[in-house]
mmCIF file as gemmi writes it, N, C-alpha and C atoms, coordinates in Angstrom:
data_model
loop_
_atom_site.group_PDB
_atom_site.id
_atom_site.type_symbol
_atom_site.label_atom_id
_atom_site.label_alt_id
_atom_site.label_comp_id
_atom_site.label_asym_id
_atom_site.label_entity_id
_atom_site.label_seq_id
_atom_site.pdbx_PDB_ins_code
_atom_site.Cartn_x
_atom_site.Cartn_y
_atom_site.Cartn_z
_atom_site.occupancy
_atom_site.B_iso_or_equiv
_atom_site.pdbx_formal_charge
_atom_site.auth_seq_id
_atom_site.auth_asym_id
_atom_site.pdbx_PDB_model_num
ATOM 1 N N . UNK Axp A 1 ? 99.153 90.643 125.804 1 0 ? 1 A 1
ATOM 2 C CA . UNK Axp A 1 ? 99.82 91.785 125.204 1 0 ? 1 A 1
ATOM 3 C C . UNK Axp A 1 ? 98.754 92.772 124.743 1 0 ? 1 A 1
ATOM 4 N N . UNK Axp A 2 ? 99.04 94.297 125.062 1 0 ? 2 A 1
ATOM 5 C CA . UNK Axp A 2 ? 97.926 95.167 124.774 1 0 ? 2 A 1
ATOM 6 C C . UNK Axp A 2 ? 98.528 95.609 123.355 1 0 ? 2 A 1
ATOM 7 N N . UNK Axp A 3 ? 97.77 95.574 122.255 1 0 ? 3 A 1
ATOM 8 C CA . UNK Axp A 3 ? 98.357 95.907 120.938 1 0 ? 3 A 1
ATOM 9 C C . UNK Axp A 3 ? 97.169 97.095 120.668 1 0 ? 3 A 1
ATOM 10 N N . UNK Axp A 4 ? 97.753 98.027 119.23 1 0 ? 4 A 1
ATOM 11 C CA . UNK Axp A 4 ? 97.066 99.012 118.861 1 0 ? 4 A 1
ATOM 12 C C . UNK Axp A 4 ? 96.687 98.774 117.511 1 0 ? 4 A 1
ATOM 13 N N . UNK Axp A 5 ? 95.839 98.61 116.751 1 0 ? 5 A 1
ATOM 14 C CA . UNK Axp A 5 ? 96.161 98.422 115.363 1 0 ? 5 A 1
ATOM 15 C C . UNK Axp A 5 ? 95.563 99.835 114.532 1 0 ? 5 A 1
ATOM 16 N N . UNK Axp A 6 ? 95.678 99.793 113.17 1 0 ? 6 A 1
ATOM 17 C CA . UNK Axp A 6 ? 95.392 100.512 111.983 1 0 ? 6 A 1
ATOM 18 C C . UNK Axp A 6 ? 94.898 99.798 111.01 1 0 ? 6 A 1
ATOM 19 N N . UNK Axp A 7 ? 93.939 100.417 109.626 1 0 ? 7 A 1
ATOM 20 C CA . UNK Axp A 7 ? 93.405 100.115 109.028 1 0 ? 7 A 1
ATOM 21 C C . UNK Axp A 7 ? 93.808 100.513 107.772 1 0 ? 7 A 1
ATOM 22 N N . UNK Axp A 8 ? 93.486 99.934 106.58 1 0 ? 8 A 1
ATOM 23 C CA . UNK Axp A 8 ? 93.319 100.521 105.497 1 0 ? 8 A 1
ATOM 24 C C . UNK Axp A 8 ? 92.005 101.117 104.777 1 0 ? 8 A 1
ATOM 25 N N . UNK Axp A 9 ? 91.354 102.097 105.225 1 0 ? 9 A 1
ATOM 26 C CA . UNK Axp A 9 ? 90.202 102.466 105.042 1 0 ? 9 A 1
ATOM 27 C C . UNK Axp A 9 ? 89.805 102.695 102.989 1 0 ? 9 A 1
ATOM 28 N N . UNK Axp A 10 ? 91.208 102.703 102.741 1 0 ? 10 A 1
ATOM 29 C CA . UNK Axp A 10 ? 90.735 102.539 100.958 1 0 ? 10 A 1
ATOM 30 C C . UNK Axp A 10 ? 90.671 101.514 100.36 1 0 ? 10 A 1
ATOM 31 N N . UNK Axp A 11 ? 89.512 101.097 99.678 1 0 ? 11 A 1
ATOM 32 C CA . UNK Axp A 11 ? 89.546 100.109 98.986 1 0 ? 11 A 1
ATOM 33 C C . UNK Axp A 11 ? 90.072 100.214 97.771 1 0 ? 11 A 1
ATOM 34 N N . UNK Axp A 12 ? 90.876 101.588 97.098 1 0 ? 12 A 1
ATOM 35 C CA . UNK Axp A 12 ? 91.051 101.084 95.494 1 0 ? 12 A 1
ATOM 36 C C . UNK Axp A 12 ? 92.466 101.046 95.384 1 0 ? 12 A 1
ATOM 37 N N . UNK Axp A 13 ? 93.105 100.971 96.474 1 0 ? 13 A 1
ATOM 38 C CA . UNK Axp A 13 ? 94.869 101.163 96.653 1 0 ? 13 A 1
ATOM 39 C C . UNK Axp A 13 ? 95.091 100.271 98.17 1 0 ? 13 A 1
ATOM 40 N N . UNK Axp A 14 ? 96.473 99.685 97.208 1 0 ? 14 A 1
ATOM 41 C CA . UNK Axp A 14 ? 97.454 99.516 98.757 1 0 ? 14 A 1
ATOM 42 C C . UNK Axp A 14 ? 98.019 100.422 99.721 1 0 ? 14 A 1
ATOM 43 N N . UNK Axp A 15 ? 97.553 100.534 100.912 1 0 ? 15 A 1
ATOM 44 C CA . UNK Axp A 15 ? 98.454 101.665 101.677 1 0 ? 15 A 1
ATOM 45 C C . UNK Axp A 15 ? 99.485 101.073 102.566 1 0 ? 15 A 1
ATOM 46 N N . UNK Axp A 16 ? 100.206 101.534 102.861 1 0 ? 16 A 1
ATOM 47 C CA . UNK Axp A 16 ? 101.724 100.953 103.732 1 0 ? 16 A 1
ATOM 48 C C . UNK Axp A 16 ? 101.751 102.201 104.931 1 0 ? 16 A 1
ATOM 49 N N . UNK Axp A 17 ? 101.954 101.301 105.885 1 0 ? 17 A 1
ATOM 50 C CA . UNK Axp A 17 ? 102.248 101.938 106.781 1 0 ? 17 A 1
ATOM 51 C C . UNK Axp A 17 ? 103.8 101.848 107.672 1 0 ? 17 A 1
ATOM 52 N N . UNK Axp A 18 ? 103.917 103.522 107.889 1 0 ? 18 A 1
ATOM 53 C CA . UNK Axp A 18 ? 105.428 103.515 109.212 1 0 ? 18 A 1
ATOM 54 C C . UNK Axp A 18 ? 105.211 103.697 110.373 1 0 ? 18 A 1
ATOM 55 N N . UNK Axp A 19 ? 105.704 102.761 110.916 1 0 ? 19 A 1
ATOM 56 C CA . UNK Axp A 19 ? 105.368 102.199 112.701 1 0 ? 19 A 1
ATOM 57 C C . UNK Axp A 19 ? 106.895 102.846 113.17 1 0 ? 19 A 1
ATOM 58 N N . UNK Axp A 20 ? 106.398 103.759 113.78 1 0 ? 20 A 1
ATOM 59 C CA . UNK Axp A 20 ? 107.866 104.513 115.566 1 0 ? 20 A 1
ATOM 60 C C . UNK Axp A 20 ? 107.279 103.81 116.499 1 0 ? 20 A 1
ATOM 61 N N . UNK Axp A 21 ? 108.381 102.888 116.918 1 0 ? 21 A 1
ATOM 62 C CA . UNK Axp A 21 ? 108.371 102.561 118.55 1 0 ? 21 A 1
ATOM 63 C C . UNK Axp A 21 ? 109.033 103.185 119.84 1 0 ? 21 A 1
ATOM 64 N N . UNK Axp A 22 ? 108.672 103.627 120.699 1 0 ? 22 A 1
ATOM 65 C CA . UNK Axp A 22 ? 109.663 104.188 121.505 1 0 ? 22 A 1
ATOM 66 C C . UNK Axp A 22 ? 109.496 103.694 122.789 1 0 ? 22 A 1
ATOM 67 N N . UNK Axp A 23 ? 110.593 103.626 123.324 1 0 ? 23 A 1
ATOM 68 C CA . UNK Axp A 23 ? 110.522 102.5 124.643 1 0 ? 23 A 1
ATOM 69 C C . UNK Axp A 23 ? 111.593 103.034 125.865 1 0 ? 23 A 1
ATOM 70 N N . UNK Axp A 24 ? 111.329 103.094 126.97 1 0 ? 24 A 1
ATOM 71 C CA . UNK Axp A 24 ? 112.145 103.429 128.066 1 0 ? 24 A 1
ATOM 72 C C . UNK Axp A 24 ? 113.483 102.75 127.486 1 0 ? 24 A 1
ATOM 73 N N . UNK Axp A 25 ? 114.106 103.487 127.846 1 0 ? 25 A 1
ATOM 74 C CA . UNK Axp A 25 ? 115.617 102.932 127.438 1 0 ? 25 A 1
ATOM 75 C C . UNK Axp A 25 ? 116.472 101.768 128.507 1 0 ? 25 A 1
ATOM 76 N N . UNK Axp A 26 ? 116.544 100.68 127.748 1 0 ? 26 A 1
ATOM 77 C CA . UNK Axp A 26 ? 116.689 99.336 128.881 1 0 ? 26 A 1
ATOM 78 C C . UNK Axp A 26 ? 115.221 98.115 129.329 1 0 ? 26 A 1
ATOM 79 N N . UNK Axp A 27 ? 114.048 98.944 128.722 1 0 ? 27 A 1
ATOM 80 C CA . UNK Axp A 27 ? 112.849 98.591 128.944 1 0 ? 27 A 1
ATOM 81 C C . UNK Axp A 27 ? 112.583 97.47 127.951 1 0 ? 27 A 1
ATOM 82 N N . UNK Axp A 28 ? 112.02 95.871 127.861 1 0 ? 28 A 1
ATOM 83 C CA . UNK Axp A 28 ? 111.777 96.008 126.871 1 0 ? 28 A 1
ATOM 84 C C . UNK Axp A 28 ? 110.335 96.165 125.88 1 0 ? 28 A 1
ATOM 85 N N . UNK Axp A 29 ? 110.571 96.291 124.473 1 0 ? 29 A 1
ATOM 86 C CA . UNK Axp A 29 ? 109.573 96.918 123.625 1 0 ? 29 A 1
ATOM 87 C C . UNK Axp A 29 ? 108.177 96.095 123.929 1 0 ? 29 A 1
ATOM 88 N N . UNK Axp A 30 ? 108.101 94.799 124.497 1 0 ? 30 A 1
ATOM 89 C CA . UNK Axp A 30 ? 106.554 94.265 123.997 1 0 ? 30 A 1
ATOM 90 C C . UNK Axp A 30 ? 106.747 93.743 125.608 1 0 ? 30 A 1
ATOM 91 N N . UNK Axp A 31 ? 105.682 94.078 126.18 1 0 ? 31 A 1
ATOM 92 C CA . UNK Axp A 31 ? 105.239 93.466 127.991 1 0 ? 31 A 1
ATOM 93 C C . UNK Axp A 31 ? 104.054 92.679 127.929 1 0 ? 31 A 1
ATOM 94 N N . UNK Axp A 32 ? 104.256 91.563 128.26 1 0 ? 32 A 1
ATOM 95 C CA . UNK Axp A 32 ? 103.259 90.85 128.703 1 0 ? 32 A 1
ATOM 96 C C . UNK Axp A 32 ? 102.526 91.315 129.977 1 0 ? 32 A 1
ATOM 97 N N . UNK Axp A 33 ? 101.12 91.786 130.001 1 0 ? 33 A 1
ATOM 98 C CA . UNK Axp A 33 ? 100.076 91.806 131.011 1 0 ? 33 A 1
ATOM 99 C C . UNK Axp A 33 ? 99.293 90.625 131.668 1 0 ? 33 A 1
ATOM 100 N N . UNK Axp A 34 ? 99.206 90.599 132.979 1 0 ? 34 A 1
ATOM 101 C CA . UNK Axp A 34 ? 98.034 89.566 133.464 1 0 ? 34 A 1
ATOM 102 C C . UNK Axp A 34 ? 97.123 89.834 133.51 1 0 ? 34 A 1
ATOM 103 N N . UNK Axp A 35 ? 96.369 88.495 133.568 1 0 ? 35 A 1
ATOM 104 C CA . UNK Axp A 35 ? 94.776 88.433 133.327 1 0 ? 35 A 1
ATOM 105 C C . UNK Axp A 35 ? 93.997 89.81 134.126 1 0 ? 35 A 1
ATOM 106 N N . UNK Axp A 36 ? 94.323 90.299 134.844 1 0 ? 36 A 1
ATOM 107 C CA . UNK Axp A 36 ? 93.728 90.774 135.811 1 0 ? 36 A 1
ATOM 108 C C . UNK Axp A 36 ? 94.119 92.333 134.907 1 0 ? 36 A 1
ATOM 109 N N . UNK Axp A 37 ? 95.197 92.663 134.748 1 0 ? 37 A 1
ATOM 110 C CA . UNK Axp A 37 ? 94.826 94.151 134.106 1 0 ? 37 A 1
ATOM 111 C C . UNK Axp A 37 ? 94.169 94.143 132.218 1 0 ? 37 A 1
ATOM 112 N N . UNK Axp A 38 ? 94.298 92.849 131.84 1 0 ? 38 A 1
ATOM 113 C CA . UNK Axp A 38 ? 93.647 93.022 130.453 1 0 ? 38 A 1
ATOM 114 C C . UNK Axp A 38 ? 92.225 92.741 130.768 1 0 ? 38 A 1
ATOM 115 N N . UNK Axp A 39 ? 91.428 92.501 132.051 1 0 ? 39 A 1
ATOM 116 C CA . UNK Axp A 39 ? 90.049 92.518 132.452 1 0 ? 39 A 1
ATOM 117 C C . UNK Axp A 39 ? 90.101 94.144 132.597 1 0 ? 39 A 1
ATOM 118 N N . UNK Axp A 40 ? 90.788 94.622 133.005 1 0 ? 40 A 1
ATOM 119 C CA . UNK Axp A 40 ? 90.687 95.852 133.595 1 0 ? 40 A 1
ATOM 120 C C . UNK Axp A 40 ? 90.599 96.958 132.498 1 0 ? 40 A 1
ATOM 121 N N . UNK Axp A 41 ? 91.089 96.402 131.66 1 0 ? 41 A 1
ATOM 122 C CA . UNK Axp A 41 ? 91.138 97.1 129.934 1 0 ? 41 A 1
ATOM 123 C C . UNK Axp A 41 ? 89.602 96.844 128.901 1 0 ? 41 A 1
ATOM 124 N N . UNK Axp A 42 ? 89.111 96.234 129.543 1 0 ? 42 A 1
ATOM 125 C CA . UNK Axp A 42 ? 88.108 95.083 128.072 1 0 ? 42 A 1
ATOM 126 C C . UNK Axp A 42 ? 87.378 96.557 127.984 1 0 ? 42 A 1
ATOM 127 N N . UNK Axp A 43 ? 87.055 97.085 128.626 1 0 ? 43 A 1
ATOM 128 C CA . UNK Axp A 43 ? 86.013 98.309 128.461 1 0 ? 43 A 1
ATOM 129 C C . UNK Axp A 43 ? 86.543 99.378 126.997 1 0 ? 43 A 1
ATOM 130 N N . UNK Axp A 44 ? 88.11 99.766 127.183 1 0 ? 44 A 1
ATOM 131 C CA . UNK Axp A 44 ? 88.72 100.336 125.843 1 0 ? 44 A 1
ATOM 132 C C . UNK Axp A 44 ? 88.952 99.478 124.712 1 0 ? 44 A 1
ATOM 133 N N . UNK Axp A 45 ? 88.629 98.214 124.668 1 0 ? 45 A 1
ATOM 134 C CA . UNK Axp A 45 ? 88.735 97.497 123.293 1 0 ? 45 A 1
ATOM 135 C C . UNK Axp A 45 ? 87.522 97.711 122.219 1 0 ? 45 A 1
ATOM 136 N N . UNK Axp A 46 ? 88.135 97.853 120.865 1 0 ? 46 A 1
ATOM 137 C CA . UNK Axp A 46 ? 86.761 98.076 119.681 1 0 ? 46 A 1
ATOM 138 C C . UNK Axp A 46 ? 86.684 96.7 119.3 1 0 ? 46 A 1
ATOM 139 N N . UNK Axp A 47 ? 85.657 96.333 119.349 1 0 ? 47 A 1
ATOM 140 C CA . UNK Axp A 47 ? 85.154 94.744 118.598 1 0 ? 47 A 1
ATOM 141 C C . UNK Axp A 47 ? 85.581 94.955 116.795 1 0 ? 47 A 1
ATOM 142 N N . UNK Axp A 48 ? 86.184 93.68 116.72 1 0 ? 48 A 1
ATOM 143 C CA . UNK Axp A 48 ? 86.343 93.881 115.266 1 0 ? 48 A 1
ATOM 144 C C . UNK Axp A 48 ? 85.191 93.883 114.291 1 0 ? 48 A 1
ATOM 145 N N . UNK Axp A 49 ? 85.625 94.522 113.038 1 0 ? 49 A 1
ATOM 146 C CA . UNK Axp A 49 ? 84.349 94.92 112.171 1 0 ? 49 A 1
ATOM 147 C C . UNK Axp A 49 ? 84.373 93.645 111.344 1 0 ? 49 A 1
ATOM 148 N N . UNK Axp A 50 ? 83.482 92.917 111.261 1 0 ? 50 A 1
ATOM 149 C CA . UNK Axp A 50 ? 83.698 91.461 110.514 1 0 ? 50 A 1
ATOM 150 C C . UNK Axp A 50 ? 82.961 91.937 109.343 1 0 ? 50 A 1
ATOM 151 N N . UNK Axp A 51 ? 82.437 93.377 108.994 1 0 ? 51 A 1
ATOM 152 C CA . UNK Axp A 51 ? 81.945 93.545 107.795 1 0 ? 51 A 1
ATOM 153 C C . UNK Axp A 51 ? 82.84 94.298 106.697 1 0 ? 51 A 1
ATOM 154 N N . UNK Axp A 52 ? 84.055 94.547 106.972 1 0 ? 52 A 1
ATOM 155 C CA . UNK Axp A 52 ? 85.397 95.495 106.85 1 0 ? 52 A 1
ATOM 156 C C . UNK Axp A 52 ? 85.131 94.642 105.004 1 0 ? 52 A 1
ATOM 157 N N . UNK Axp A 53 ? 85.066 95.114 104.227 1 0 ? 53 A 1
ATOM 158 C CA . UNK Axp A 53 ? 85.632 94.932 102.736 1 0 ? 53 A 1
ATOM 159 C C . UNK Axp A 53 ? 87.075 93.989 102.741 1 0 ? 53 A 1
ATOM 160 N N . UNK Axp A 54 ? 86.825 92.914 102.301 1 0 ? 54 A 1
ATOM 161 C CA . UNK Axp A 54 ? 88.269 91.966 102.028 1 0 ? 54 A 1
ATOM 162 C C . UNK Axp A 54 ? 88.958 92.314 100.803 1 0 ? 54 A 1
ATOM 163 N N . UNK Axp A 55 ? 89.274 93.567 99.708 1 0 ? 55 A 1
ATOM 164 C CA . UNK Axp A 55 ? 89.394 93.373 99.077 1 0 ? 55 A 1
ATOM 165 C C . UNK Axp A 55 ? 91.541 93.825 99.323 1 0 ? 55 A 1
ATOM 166 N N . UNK Axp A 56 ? 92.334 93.268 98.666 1 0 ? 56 A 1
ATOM 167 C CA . UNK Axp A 56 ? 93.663 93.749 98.676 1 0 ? 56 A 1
ATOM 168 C C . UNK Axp A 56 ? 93.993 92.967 100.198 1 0 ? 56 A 1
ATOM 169 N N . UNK Axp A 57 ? 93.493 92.149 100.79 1 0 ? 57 A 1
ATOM 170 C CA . UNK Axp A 57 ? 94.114 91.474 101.98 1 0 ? 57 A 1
ATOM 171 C C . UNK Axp A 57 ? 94.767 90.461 101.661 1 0 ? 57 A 1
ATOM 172 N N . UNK Axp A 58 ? 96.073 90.013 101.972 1 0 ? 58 A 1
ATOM 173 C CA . UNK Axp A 58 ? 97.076 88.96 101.406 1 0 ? 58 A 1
ATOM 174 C C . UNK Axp A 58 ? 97.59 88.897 99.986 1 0 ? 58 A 1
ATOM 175 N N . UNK Axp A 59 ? 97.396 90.447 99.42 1 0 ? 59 A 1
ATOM 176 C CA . UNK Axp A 59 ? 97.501 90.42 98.027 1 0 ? 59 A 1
ATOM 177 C C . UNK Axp A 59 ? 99.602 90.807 98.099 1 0 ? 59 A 1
């Protein structure tokens, strides 16, 4: 599954976010990809930041 994510770039507040989905009508919302086009993708992926501030996560 190709997913998009977002961040909370503040550390002194909770931020909430609103997610619009929009989808061919009859289509459905989440498609599974094969191996072969998520190789074809690796080039647009950002490596996660493992130095990202933990603070307000699971709070």
């Amino acid at each position: 599954v190709i997913h998009y994510s977002d961040g909370n770039n503040r550390d002194d507040m909770r931020c909430r976010f609103t997610v619009t989905m929009l989808c061919v009508p009859g289509k459905p919302m989440v498609a599974l990809v094969d191996d072969e086009e998520l190789a074809a993708r690796k080039h647009l992926r950002v490596p996660a930041d493992t130095t990202a501030p933990k603070t307000l996560v699971g709070e």
